[in-house]
C-alpha positions in Angstrom: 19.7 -18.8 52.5 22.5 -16.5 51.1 22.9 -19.2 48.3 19.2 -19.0 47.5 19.2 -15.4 47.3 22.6 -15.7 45.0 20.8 -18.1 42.5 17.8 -15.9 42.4 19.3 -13.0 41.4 21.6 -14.7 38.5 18.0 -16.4 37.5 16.6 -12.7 37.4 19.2 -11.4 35.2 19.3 -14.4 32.8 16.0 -14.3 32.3 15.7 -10.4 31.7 14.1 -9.7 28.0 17.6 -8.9 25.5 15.2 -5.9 24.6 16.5 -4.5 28.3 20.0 -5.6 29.1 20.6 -6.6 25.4 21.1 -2.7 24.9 24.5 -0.8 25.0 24.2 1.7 27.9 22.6 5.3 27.1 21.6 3.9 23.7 18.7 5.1 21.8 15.5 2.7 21.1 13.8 3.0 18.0 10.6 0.8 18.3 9.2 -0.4 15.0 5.8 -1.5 13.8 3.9 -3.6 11.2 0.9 -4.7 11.1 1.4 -7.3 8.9 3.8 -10.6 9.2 6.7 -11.8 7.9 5.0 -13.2 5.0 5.5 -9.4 3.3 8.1 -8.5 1.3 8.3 -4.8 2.9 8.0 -6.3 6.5 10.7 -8.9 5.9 13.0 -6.2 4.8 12.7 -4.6 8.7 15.2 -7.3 9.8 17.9 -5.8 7.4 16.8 -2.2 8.6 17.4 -3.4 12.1 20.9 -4.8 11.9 22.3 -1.8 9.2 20.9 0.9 11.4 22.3 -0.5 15.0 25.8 -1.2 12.7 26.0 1.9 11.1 25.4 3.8 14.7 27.6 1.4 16.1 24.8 0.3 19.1 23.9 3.8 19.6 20.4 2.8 18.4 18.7 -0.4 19.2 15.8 -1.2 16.8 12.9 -3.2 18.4 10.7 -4.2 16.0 7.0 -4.9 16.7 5.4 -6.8 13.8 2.3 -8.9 13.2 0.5 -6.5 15.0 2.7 -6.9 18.1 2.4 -2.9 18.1 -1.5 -2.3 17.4 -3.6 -2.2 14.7 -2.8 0.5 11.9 -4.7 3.5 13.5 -3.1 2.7 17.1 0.4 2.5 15.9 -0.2 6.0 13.6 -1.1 7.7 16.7 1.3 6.2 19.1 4.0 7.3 16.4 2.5 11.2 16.4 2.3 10.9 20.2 6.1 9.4 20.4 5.0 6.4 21.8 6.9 4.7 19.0 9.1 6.2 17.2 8.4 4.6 13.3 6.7 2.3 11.3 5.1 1.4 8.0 1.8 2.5 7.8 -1.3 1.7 4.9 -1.3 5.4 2.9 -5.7 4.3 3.4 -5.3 4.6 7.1 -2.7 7.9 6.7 -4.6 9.4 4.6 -7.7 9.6 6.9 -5.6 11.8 9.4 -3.1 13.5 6.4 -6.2 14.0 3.4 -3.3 14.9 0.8 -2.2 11.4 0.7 -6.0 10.7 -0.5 -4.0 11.4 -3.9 -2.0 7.9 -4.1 -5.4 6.1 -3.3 -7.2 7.5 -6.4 -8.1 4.7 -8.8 -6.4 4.1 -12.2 -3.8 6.5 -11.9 -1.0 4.7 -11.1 -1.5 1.7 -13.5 2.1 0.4 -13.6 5.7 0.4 -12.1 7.1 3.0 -14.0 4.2 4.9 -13.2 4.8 4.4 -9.5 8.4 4.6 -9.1 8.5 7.8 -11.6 6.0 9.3 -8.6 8.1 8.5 -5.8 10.3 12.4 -5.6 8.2 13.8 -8.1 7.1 17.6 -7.0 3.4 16.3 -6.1 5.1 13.5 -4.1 7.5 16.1 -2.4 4.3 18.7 -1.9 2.4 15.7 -0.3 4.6 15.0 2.0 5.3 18.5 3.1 1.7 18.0 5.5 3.0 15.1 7.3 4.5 17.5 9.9 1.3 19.2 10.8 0.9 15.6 12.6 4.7 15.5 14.1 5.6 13.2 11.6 8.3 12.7 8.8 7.3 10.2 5.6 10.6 8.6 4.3 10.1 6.3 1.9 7.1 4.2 0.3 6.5 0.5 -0.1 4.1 -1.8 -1.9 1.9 -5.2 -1.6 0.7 -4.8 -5.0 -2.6 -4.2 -6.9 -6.1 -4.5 -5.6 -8.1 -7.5 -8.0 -11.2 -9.1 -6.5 -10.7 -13.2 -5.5 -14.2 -15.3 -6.2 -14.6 -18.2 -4.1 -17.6 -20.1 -6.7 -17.3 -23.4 -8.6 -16.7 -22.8 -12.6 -19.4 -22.6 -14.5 -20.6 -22.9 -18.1 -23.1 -20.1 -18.2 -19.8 -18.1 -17.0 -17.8 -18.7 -20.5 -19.6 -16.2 -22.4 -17.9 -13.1 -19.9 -14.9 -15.4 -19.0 -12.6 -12.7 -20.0 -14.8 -9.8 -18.9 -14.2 -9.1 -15.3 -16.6 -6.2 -14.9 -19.2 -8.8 -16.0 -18.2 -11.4 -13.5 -18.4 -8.5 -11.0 -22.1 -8.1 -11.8 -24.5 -9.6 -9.3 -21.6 -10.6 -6.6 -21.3 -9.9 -3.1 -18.0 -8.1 -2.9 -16.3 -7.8 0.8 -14.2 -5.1 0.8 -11.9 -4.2 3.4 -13.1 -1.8 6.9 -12.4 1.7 4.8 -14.1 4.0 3.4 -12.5 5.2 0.8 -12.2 1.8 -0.7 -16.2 1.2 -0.3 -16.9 4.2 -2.3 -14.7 3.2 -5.1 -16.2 0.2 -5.4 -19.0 1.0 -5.2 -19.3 2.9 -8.5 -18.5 -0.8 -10.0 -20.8 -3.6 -10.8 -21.2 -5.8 -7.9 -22.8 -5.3 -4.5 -20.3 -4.0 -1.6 -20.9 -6.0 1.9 -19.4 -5.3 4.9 -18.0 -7.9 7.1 -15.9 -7.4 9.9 -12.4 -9.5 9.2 -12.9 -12.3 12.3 -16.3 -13.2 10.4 -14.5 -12.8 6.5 -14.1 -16.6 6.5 -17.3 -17.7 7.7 -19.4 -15.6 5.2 -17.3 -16.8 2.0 -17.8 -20.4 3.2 -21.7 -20.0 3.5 -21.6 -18.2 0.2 -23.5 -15.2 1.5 -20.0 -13.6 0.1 -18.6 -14.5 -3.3 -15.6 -12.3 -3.7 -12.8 -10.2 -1.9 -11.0 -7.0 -2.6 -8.0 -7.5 -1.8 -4.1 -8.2 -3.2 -2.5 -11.4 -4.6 0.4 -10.6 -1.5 -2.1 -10.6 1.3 -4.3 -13.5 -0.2 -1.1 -15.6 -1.0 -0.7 -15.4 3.0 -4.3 -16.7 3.4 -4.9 -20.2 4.5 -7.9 -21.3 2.9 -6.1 -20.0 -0.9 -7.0 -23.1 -2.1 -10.8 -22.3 -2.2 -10.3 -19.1 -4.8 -11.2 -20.6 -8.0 -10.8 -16.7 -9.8 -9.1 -13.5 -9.4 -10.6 -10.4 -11.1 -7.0 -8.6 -12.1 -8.9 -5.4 -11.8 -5.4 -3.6 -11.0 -7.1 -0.1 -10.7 -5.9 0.9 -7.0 -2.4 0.6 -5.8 -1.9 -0.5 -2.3 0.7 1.9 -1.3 2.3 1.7 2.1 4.6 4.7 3.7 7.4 4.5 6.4 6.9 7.2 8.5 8.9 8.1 11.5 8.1 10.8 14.7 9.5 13.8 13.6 10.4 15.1 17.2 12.2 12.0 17.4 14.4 12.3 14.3 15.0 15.9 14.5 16.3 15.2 18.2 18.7 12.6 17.2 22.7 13.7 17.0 23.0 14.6 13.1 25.5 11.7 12.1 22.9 9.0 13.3 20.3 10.9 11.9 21.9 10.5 8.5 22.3 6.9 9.4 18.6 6.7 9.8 17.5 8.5 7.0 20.2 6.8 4.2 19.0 2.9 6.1 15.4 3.3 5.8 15.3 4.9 2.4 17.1 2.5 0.8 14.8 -0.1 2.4 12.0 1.8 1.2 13.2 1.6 -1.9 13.8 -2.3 -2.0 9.7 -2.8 -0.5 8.4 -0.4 -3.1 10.0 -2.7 -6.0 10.2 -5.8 -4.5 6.7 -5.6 -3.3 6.0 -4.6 -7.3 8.1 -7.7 -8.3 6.1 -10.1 -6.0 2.8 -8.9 -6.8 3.9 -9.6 -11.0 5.4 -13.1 -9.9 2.1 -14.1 -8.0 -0.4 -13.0 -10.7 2.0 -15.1 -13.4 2.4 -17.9 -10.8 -1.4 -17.9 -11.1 -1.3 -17.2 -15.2 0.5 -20.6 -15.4 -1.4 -22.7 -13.1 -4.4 -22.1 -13.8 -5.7 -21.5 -9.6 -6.9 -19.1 -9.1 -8.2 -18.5 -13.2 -7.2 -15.1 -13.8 -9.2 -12.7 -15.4 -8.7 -9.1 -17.0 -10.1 -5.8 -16.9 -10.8 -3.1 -19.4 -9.5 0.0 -17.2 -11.3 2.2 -20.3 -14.5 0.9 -19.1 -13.6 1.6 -15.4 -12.5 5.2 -16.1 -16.3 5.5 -17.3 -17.6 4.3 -13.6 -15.1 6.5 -11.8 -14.3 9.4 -13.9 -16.5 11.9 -11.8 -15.5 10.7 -8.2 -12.0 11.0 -9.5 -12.2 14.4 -11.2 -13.7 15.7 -7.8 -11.7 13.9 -5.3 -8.5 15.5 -7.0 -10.7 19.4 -7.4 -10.9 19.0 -3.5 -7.0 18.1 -3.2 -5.7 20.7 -5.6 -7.7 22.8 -3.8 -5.9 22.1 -1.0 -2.3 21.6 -2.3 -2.5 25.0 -4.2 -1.8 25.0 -8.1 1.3 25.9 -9.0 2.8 27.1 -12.4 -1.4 26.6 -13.7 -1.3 23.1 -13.5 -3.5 21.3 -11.3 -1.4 18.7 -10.1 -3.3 15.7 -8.5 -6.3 16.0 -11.8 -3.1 15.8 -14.0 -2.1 12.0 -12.9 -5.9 11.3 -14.1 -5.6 13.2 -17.1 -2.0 11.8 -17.9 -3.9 8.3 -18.6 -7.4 9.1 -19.6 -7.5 12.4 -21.3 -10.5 13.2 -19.7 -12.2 16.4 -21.1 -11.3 19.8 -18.8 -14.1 20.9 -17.5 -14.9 25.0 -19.2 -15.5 26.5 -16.0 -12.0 25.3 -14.6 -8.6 26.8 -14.6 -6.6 25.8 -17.6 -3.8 23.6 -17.5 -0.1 25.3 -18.8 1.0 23.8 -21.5 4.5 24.5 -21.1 5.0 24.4 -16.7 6.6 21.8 -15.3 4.5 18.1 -15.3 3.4 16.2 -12.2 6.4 14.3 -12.9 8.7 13.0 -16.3 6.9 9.9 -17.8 7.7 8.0 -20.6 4.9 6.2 -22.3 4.4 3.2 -20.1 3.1 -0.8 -20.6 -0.2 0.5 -18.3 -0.7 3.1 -20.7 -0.3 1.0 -23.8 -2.8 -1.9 -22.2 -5.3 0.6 -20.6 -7.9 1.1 -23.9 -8.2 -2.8 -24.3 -8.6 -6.1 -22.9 -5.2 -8.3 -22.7 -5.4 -10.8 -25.4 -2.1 -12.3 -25.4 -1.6 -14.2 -21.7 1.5 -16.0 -23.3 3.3 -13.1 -23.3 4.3 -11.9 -19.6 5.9 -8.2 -20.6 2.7 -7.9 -22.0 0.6 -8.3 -18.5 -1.2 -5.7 -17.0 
């Protein structure tokens, strides 16, 4: 019996999870989660995050990460993070910005056309006034990352009545069913474009494109690369007029509680991570699209984003009225309206406060590729600096 008992408890203690005994004594856990996979570039990166951040605090702070949804879907893990309940994560800025409004300001639609554009924001004073709500929900925003550009993939057999809008992708747009993804913010920005908006819950998303009662997606090049039935797409719509920004936000309590040397730890880790996601995620979205340039499958097909400023120009001018509103103007300009005006010139409206001339911009821009491409069509697919 005493040998029994012996074995039993060696068997217990073998069999323990790592994420128990594995742990230095009195160390600190920081649990991390992500809803997506390791198929993402920014979620890959949380392995490196794990091993520099229990190094550099010499196993002072054991990182658990909880990915592929091991932690909840988005909204779960966002308020498990505010509650403490976890104490970090990357988060969609569509899902934050439901509980934080400000951040409604990196969802607006053909504002931030290119990289430049969006690495030039990341620091910027709006960026920096944005983030300064994030601790009326006991949280801390540290860094962004990116799965790319929102185009629309068609699952529909080529055509020849298509040739004559081949290169049009607002006229492909015309007439389809468009699933777009379980938020509201992105149904009402797409809904001011051709096409019809459907909502399908994602278990079913499948099952409608394959009875054809669906004929496109909004969605990324990133997340549809991941997707098993890829092979089916026979176009993507490079409509590349919202940027799927992701932030990685951390509890504030939590990081404000840490001893100040692994708090710098912390900090310096993730933002450098943040850093690689928000390029590399960039990077990957430009290799897929000229992956797809080359081949052929999925056909790709441009956008004027001139004619899509028409459609959205007045949601946009009053989305960013509402969050200037609330973000104060400072030095007269109006900073969220500014990114919008920075690319479209759109006319101020007389009974609005002007806009300084000489106060400090949003943020320093040099003219960029998006800029250059935004009042026509591409022409020249050969030529990939040239892409959108």
């Amino acid at each position: 019996m005493t040998y029994l008992r012996w074995l039993t408890l060696i068997l217990v203690f073998t069999l323990v999870p790592a994420s128990v005994y594995g742990q230095k004594s009195g160390a600190t856990v920081m649990r991390v989660t992500a809803v997506q996979g390791a198929g993402m570039v920014y979620v890959r990166l949380l392995d490196r995050l794990k091993q520099n951040i229990e190094s550099g605090t010499h196993g002072q702070i054991q990182v658990e990460l909880l990915t592929n949804g091991v932690g909840g879907g988005e909204f779960e893990a966002l308020k498990d993070q505010i509650r403490g309940r976890v104490e970090g994560g990357w988060i969609s800025v569509m899902t934050l910005a439901q509980s934080l409004k400000a951040f409604r300001a990196l969802t607006l639609p053909l504002v931030f056309n290119d990289t430049d554009q969006v690495v030039q924001f990341v620091g910027s004073p709006l960026d920096k006034a944005i983030r300064a709500t994030a601790p009326a929900k006991n949280i801390t925003i540290l860094g962004y990352g990116s799965f790319g550009y929102y185009g629309i993939m068609l699952f529909e057999p080529q055509s020849a009545s298509a040739k004559k809008f081949q290169d049009d992708a607002l006229l492909w747009m015309k007439d389809r069913a468009i699933r777009v993804p379980e938020e509201g913010w992105l149904e009402s920005v797409q809904e001011k474009l051709p096409g019809k908006v459907v909502r399908v819950p994602g278990i079913d998303v499948k099952k409608a494109v394959a009875s054809g009662w669906v004929n496109g997606l909004l969605t990324t090049p990133e997340l549809m690369a991941n997707q098993e039935w890829m092979d089916k797409a026979s176009h993507f719509l490079n409509l590349r007029h919202l940027h799927a920004w992701s932030v990685f936000s951390v509890n504030r309590s939590w990081l404000e509680s840490l001893p100040t040397q692994q708090r710098k730890v912390v900090q310096h880790e993730i933002q450098v991570m943040c850093d690689l996601a928000l390029k590399g995620g960039l990077a990957h979205h430009e290799a897929l699209v000229a992956q797809w340039y080359t081949t052929q499958h999925p056909q790709v097909v441009q956008a004027s984003w001139d004619r899509m400023a028409k459609f959205l120009n007045p949601l946009v001018l009053q989305t960013a009225q509402e969050l200037d509103s609330m973000l104060g103007i400072q030095g007269g300009v109006r900073r969220v309206r500014g990114l919008w005006e920075a690319n479209y010139g759109v006319q101020q409206n007389p009974h609005s406060p002007p806009v300084n001339p000489v106060a400090t911009p949003v943020f320093h821009a040099e003219p960029t590729q998006g800029q250059k491409l935004a009042s026509v069509m591409l022409k020249n697919r050969s030529n990939r600096s040239e892409r959108p």
